[in-house]
C-alpha positions in Angstrom: 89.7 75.2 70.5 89.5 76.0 74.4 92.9 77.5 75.7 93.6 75.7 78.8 93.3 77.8 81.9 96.1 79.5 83.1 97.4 78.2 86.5 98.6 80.6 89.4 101.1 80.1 92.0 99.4 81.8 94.6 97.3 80.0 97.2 93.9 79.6 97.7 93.8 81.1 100.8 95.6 84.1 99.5 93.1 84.3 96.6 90.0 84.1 99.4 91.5 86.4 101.7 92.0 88.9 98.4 88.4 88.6 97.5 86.8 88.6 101.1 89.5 91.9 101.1 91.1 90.9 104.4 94.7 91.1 105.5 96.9 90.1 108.2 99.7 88.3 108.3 100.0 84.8 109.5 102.9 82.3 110.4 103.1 79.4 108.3 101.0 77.4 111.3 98.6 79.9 111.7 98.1 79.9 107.8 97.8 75.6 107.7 95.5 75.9 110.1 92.9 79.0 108.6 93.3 76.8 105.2 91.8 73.6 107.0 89.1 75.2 108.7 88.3 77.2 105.2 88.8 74.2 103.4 86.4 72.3 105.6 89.2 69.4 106.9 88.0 68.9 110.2 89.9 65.3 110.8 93.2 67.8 110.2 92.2 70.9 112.1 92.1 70.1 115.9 95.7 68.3 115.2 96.9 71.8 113.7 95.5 73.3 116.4 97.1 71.6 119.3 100.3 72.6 118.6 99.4 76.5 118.3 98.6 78.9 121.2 95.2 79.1 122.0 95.5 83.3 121.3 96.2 82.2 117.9 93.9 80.0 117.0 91.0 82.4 118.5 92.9 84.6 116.5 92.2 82.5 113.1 88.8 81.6 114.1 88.0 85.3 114.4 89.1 85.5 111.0 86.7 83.0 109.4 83.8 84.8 111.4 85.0 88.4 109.9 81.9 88.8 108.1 79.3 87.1 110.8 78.6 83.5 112.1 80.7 80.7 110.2 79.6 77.3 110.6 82.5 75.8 109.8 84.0 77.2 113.8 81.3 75.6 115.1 82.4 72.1 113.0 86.1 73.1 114.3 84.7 73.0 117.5 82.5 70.0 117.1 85.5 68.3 115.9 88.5 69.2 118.7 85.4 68.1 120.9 85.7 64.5 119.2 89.2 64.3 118.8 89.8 65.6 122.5 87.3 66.2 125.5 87.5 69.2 127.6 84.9 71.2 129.0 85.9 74.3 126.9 85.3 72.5 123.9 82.0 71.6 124.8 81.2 75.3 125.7 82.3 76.7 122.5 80.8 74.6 120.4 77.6 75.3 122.2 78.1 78.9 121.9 79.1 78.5 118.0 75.6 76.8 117.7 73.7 79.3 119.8 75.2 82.3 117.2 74.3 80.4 114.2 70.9 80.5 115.7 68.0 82.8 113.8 67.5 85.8 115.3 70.5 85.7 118.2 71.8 89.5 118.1 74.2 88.7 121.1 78.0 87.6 120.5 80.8 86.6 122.6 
């Protein structure tokens, strides 16, 4: 007989950023917003976004890239770029591409 597993409270972000050993604190937008972009829910992401400070989501972004390239900023990016079309967008998510690249040392 298999014992069920045991369920925790805490978030999966909480859990990630515990494994990945980073910490910071983050307001409860900031925090809904890291989750999607972790999570992969690009439709959700850009909304979440446009109601923060751009300082803070560079700040989350920079987060997701703590360990190198991500390519899930340059999907963020991809996808605010869909949802809404600025010229900013379209530069960073060429310049998420170009990092992703083999063999580019450089970094922004």
């Amino acid at each position: 007989m298999k014992l069920a597993k045991r369920r925790t409270s805490r978030r999966p972000l909480d859990l990630m950023m515990e494994s990945i050993r980073i910490e910071f604190e983050f307001s409860e937008e900031m925090r809904e917003f890291f989750e999607a972009v972790i999570d992969g829910r690009f439709c959700v992401a850009p909304g979440i976004a446009d109601k923060m400070t751009e300082e803070d989501v560079w700040s989350c972004l920079m987060k997701v890239c703590a360990h190198g390239p991500d390519l899930r900023v340059y999907s963020f990016w991809v996808a605010r770029l869909v949802a809404q079309e600025k010229a900013a967008y379209h530069f960073w998510a060429a310049a998420q591409f170009v990092q992703l690249l083999p063999g580019f040392d450089g970094g922004f």
